[in-house]
C-alpha positions as CSV (number, residue, x, y, z in Angstrom):
1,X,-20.0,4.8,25.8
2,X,-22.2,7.6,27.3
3,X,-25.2,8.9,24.5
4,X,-24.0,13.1,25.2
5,X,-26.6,14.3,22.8
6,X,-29.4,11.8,24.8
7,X,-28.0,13.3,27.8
8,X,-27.8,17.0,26.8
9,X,-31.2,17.3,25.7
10,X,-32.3,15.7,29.8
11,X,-29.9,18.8,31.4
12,X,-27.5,16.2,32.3
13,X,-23.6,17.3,32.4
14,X,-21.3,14.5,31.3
15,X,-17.7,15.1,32.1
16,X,-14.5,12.9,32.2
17,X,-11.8,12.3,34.4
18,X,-9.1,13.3,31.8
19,X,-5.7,12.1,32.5
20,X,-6.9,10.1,35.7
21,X,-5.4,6.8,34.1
22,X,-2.7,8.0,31.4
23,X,0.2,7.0,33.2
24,X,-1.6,3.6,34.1
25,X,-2.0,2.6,30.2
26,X,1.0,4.2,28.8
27,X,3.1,2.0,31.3
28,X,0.6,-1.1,30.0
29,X,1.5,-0.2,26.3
30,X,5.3,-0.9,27.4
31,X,4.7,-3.7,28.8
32,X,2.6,-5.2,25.7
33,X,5.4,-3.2,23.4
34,X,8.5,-5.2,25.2
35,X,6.3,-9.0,26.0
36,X,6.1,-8.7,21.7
37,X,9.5,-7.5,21.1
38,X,11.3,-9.6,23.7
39,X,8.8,-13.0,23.3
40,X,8.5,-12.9,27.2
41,X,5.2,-15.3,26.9
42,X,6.8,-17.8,24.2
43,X,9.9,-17.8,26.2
44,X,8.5,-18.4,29.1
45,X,6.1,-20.8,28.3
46,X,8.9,-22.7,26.1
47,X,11.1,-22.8,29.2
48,X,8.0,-23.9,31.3
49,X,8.0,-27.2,28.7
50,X,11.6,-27.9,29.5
51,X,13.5,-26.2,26.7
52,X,16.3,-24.1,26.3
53,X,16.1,-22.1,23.5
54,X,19.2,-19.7,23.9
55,X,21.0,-21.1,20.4
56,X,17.8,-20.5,18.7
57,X,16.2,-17.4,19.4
58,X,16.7,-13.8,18.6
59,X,14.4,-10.8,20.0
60,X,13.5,-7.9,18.6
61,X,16.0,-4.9,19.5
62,X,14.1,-1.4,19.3
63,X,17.0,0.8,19.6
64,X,17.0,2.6,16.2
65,X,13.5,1.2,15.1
66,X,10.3,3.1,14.2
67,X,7.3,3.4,17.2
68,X,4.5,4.9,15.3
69,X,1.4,6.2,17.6
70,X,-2.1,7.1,16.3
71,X,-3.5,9.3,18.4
72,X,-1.2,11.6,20.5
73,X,-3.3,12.7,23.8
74,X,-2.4,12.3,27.1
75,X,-1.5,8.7,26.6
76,X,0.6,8.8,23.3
77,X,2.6,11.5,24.4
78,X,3.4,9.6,27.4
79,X,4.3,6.3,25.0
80,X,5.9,8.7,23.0
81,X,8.7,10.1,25.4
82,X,9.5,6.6,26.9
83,X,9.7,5.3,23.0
84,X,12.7,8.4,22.6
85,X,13.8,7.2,25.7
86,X,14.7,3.4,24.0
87,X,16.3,5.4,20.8
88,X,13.0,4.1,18.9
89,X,12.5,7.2,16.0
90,X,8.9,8.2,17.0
91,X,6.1,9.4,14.3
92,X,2.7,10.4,15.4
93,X,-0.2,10.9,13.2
94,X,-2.8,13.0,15.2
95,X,-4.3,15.6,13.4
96,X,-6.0,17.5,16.5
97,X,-2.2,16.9,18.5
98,X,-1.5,20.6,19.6
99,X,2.4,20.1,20.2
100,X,4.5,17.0,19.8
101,X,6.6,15.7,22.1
102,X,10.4,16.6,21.6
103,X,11.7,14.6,18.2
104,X,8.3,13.1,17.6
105,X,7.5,13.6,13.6
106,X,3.7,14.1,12.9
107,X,3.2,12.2,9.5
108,X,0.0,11.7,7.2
109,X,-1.7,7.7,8.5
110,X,-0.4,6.4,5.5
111,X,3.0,7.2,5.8
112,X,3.0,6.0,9.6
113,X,2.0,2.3,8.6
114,X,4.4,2.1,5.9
115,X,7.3,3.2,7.9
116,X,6.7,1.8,11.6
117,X,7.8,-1.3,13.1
118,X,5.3,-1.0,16.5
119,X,2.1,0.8,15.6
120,X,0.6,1.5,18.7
121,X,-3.8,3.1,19.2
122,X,-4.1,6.2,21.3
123,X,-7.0,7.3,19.4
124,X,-10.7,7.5,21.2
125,X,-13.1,5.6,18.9
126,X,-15.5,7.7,16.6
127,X,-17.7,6.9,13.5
128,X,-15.3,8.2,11.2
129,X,-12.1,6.0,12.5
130,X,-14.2,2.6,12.9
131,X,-12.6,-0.1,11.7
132,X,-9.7,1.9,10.6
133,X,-7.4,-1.2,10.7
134,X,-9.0,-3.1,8.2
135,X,-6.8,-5.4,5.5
136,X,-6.1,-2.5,3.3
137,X,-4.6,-0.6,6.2
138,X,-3.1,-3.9,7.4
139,X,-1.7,-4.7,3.7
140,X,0.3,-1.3,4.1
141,X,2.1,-2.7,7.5
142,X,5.9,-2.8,7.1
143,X,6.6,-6.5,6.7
144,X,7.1,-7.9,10.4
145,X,5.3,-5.0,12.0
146,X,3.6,-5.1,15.3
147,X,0.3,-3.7,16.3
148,X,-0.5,-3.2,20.2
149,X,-3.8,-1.2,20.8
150,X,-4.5,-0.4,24.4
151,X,-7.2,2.1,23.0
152,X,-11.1,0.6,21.9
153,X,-11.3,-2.4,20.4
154,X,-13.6,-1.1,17.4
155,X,-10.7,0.8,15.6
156,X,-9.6,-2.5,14.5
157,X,-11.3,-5.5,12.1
158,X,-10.2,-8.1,14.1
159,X,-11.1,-10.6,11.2
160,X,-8.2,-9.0,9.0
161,X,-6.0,-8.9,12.0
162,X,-6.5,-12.4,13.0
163,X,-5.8,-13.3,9.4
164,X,-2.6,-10.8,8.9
165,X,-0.8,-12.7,12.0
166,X,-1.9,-15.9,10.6
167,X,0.0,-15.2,7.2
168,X,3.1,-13.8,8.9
169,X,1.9,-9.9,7.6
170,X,2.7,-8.9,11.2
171,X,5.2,-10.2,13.2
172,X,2.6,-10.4,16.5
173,X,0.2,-8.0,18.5
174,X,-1.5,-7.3,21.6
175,X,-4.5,-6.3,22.5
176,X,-5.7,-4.7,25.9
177,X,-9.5,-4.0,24.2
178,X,-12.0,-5.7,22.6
179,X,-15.1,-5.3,19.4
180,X,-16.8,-7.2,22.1
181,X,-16.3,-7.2,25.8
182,X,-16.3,-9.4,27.7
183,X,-14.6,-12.4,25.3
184,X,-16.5,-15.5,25.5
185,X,-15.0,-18.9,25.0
186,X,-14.2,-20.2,22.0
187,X,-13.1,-17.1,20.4
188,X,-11.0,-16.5,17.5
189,X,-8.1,-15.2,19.6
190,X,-7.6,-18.7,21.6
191,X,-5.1,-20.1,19.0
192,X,-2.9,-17.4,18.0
193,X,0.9,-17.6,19.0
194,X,1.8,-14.6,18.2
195,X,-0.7,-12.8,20.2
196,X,-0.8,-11.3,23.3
197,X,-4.0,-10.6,25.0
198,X,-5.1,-8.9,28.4
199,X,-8.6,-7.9,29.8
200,X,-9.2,-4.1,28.9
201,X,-7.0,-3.4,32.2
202,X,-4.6,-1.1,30.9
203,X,-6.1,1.9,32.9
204,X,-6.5,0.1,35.9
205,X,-3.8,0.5,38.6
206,X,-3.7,0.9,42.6
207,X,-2.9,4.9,41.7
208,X,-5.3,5.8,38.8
209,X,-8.3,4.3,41.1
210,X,-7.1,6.9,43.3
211,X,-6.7,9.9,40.4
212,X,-10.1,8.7,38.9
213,X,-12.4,9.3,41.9
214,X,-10.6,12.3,43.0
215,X,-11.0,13.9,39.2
216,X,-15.1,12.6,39.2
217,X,-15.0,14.8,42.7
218,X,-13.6,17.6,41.4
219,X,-16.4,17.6,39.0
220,X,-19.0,17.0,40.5
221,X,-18.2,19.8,42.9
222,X,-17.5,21.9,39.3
223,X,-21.3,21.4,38.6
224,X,-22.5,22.2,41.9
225,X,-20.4,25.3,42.0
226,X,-21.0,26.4,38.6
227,X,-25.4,25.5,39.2
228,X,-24.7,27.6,42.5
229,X,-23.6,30.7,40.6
230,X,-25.7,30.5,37.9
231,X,-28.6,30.3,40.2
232,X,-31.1,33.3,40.9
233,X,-30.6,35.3,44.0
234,X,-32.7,35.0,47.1
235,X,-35.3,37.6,47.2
């Protein structure tokens, strides 16, 4: 995280490449979203052991289920669409959202925990929304509920959510980012089944390497242009 009153107050622009990686992490959520529904890892790993477990298991269909995003930017609209795109209903709660995508319902946070199967975190992370997963958010989870944040690890109290898997409050989650970065071994994640864990790479892909440095570019020339123009005129 970048200090931009620290670097206001030394002249210093600070600018982001917006955009550069939404396709990159939207496409990530899915893949979290589906490895939770589907039990790609347990399968796999089951199969991996020498079992066949076709009699026995049953994955999650999310035709006609409830995606619920918080935070609707760039990235959540994207989750959004494919979401409609699977027949999921889609509810947003993002109160600084200046359209919705086509038959996504904005709903009070409240209302979006109670009523979503996937809750999925598009939110940047701010000293009002720290911690906002905490066990009373967590206790208002619709039973079997999953939570996949690809967003900052500090919107969530990781203690509570390590214990709400543990008790069965939610079905599974995944996480792309951490309180703590990078994880150090042993951690509390280690021994939990019904979690699914990659290395804050959800952003990262062959293209959006390409669309970040071109965007930084195209700001940095910004700045030089905009310095240029502001700048007296040669006597």
């Amino acid at each position: 995280m970048i200090d931009q009153a620290a670097a206001a107050q030394r002249g210093i622009r600070v600018l982001a490449a917006v955009g550069a990686n939404a396709a990159a992490v939207a496409e990530h959520t899915w893949a979290l979203i589906l490895a939770c529904a589907k039990s790609v890892i347990t399968l796999d790993r089951r199969m991996r052991e020498g079992h066949w477990d076709k009699a026995r298991h049953k994955s999650l269909e999310l035709e006609g289920r409830t995606l619920g995003l918080i935070g609707l930017g760039a990235i959540g609209g994207r989750v959004a669409k494919a979401g409609a795109a699977f027949g999921m209903q889609v509810i947003a709660c993002d109160p600084w959202a200046k359209q919705l995508p086509d038959g996504c319902e904005s709903v009070e946070l409240a209302t979006l925990l109670r009523r979503a199967d996937v809750v999925s975190l598009h939110c940047p992370l701010t000293t009002q929304n720290q911690g906002m997963i905490d066990r009373a958010a967590l206790a208002q989870f619709k039973p079997g509920a999953m939570l996949i944040n690809t967003a900052r690890g500090g919107l969530i109290d990781e203690e509570a959510l390590a214990e709400a898997l543990q008790d069965g409050t939610l079905r599974c989650a995944a996480l792309d980012s951490f309180a703590q970065e990078p994880l150090t071994a042993p951690h509390r994640w280690q021994h939990l089944d019904n979690l699914i864990l990659s290395p804050h790479i959800g952003g990262v892909s062959d293209t959006s390497y390409v669309k970040m440095g071109c965007a930084a570019a195209r700001n940095v020339l910004s700045v030089l242009q905009e310095d240029a123009a502001e700048a007296p005129s040669p006597v």
